[in-house]
C-alpha positions as a LaTeX table, in Angstrom:
\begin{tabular}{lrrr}
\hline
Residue & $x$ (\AA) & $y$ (\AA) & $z$ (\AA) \\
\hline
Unk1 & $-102.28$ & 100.66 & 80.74 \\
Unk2 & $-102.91$ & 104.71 & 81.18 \\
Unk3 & $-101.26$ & 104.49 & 84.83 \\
Unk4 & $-98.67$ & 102.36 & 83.49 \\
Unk5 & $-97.51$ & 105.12 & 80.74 \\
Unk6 & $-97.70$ & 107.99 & 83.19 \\
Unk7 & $-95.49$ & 106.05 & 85.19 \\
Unk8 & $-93.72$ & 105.83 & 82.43 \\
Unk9 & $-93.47$ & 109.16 & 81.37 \\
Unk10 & $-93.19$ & 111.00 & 84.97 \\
Unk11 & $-89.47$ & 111.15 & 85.33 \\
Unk12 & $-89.53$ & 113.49 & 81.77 \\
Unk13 & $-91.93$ & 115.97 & 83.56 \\
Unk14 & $-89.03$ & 117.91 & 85.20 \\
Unk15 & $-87.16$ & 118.11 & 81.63 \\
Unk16 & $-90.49$ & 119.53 & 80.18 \\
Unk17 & $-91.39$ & 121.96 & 82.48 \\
Unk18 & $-87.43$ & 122.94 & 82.42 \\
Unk19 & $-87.64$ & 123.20 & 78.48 \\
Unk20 & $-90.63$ & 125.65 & 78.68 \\
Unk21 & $-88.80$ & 127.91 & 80.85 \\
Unk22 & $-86.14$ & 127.73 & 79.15 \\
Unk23 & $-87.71$ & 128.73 & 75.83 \\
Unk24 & $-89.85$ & 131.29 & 77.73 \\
Unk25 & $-93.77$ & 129.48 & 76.83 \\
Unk26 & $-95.43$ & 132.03 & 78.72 \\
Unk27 & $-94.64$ & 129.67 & 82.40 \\
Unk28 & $-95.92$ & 131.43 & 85.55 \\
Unk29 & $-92.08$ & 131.96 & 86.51 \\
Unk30 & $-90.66$ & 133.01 & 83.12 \\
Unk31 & $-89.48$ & 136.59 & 82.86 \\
Unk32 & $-92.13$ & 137.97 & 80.77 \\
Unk33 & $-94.80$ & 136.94 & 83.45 \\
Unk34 & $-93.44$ & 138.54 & 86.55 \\
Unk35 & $-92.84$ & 141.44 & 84.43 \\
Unk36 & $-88.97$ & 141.69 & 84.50 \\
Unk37 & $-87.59$ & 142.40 & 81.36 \\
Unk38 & $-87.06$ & 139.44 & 78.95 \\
Unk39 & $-83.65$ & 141.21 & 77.22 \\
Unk40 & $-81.93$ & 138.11 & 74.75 \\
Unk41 & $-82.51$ & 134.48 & 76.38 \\
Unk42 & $-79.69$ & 132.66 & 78.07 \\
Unk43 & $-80.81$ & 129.77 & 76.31 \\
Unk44 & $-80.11$ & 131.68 & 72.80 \\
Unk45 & $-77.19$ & 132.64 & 73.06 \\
Unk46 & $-73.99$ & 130.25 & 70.83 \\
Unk47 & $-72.24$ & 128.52 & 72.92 \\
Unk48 & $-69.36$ & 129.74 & 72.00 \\
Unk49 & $-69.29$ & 132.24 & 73.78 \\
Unk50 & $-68.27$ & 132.78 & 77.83 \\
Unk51 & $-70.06$ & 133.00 & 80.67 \\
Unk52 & $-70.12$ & 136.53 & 81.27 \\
Unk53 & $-71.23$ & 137.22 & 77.76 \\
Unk54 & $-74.15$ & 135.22 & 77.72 \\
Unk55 & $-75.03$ & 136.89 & 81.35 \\
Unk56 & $-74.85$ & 140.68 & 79.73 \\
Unk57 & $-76.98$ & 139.51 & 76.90 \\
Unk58 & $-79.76$ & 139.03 & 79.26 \\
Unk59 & $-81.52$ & 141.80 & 81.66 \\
Unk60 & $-82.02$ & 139.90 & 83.95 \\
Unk61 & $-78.73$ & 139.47 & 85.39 \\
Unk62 & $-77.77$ & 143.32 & 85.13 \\
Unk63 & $-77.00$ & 143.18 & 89.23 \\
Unk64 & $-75.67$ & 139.71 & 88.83 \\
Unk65 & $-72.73$ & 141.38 & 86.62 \\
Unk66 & $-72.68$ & 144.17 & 88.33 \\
Unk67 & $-71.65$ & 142.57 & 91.76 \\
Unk68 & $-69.69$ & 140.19 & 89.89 \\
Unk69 & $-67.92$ & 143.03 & 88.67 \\
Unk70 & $-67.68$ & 144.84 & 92.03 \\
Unk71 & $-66.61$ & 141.82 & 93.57 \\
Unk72 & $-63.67$ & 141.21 & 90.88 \\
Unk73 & $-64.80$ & 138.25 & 89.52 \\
Unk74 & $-66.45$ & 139.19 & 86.18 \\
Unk75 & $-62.86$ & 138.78 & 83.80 \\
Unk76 & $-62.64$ & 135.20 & 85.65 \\
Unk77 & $-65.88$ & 134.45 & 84.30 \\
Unk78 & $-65.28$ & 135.32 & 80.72 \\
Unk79 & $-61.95$ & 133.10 & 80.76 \\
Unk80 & $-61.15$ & 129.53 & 79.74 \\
Unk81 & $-63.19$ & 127.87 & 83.37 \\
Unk82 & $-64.70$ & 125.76 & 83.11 \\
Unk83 & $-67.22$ & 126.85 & 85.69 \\
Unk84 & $-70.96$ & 126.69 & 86.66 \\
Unk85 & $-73.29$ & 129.26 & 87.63 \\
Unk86 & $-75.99$ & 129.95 & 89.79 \\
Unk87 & $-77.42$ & 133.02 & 88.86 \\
Unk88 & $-79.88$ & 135.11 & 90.80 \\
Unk89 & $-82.30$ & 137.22 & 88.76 \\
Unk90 & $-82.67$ & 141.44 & 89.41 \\
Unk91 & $-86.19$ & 139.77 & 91.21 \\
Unk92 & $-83.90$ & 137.60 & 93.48 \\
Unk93 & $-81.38$ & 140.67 & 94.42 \\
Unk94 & $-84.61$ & 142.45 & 94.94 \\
Unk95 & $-86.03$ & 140.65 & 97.43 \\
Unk96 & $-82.64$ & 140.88 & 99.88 \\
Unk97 & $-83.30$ & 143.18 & 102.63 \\
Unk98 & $-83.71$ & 146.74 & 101.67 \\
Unk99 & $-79.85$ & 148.02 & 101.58 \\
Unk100 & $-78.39$ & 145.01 & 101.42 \\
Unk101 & $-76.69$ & 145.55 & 97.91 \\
Unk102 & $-75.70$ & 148.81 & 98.07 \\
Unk103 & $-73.76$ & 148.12 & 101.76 \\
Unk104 & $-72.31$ & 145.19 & 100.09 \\
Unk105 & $-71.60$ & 146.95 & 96.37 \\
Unk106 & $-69.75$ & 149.99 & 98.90 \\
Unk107 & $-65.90$ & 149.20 & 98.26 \\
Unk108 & $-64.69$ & 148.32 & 101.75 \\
Unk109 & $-67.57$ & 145.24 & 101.72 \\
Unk110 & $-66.32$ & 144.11 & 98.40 \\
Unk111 & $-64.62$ & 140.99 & 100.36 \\
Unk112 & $-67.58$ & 139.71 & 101.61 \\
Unk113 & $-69.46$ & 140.13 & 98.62 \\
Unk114 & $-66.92$ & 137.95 & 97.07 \\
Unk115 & $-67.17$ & 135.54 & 99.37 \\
Unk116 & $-70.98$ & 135.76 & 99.28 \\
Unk117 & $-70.83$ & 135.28 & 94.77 \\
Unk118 & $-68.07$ & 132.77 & 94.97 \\
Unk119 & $-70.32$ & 130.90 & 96.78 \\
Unk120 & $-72.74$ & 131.00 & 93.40 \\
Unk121 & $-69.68$ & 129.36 & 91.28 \\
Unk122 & $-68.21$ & 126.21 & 90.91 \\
Unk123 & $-64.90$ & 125.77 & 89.54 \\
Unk124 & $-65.77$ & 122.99 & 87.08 \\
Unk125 & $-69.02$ & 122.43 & 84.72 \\
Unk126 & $-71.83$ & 120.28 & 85.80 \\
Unk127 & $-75.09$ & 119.98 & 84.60 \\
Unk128 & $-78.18$ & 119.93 & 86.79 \\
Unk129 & $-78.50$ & 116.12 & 86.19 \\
Unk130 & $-74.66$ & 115.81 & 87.50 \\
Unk131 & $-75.41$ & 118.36 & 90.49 \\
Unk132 & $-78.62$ & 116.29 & 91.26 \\
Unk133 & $-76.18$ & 112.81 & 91.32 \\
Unk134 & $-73.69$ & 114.94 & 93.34 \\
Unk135 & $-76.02$ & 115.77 & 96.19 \\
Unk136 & $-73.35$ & 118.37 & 97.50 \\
Unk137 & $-70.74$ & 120.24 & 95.49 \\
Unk138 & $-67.88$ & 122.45 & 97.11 \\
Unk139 & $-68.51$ & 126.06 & 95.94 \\
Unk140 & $-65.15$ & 128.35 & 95.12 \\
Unk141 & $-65.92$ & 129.90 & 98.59 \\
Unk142 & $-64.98$ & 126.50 & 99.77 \\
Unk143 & $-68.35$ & 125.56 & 101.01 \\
Unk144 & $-70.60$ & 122.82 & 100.39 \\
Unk145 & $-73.83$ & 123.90 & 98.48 \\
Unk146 & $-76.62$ & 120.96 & 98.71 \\
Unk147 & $-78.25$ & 119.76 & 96.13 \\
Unk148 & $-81.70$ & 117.87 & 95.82 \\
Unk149 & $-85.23$ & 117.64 & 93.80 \\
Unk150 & $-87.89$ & 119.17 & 95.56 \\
Unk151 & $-91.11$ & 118.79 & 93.59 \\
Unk152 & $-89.51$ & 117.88 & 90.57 \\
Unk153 & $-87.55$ & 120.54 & 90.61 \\
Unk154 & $-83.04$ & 121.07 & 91.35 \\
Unk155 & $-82.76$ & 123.36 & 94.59 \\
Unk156 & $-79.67$ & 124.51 & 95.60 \\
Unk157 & $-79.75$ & 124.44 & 98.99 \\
Unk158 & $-83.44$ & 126.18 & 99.55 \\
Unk159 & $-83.28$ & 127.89 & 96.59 \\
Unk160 & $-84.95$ & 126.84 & 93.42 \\
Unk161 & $-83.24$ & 126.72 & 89.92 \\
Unk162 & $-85.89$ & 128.08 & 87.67 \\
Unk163 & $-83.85$ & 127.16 & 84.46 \\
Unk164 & $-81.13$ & 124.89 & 84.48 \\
Unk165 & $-77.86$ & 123.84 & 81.93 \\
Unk166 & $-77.38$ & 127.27 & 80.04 \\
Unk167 & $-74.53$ & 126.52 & 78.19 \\
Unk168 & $-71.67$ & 128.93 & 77.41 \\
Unk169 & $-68.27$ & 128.54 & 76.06 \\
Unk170 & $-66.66$ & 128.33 & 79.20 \\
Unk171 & $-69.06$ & 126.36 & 81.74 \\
Unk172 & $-72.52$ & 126.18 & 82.74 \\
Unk173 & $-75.32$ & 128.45 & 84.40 \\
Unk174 & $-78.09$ & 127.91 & 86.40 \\
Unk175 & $-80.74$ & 130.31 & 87.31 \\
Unk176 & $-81.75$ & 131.02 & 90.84 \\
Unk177 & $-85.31$ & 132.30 & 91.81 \\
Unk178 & $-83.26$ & 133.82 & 95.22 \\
Unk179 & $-79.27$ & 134.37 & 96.22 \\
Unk180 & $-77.88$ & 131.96 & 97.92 \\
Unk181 & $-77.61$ & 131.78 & 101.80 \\
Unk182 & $-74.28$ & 133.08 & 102.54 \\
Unk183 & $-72.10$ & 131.02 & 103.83 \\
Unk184 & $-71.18$ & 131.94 & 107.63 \\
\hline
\end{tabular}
């Protein structure tokens, strides 16, 4: 009977443990642990309002926005979309290489860092479930970006999606514990 209603219940695991982080319960990989700061949560924010708001209401997506801006793509983010978002954290930028963001925030790299964000945004909204069905999405750099659950848990690609289906106004985001591969 027990094994029965684990059995049961073990597909709504992943939707717990994504619910905790999402409502910061004190999870090993939750802001507040790793000692980033917290700022508003994603997950608090209306949405009504856009993408790039509900990413500036948060501190942990201060380089997120910044490249974004950099790269040109921060006003497309705070239009109509809809899109969806895979956001690094400050902690993923700051695990690149060290140099890496400043050669690629320097204004004659600014094309590749496009290329390398617009490979973090989809050009329509779907939820982690959806992405999950998907297997593969094309990202707006025009490359596929595999999906999967790894240990009952969405990667994109390698990468793991600490929190997943922040709604905004204008689309979806999805927080990454790393930045995406480039794509070549």
């Amino acid at each position: 009977m027990i094994r029965s209603m684990i059995a049961m219940l073990r597909p709504l695991f992943p939707i717990a443990v994504l619910l905790l982080v999402l409502v910061g319960c004190g999870d090993a990989e939750s802001p507040a642990a790793n000692g980033e700061p917290t700022g508003a949560s994603i997950s608090a924010v209306a949405d009504t309002t856009s993408l790039l708001a509900v990413l500036n209401t948060d501190d942990r997506f201060s380089t997120f926005v910044t490249a974004l801006d950099s790269a040109g793509l921060a006003s497309a983010l705070a239009q109509d979309g809809p899109f969806t978002v895979f956001a690094p954290t400050n902690a993923a930028f700051d695990a690149l290489p060290p140099g890496t963001m400043s050669d690629l925030l320097a204004p004659e790299r600014h094309d590749r860092l496009r290329v390398i964000l617009e490979h973090h945004l989809l050009s329509r909204r779907l939820s982690s479930q959806a992405l999950v069905r998907a297997g593969s999405v094309q990202t707006r750099a025009g490359e596929p970006l595999s999906i999967q659950m790894i240990d009952d848990r969405v990667h994109a690609d390698s990468v793991a999606v600490l929190a997943a289906d922040a709604d905004a106004a204008n689309g979806v985001i999805h927080v990454l514990d790393a930045v995406l591969p480039p794509p070549e």
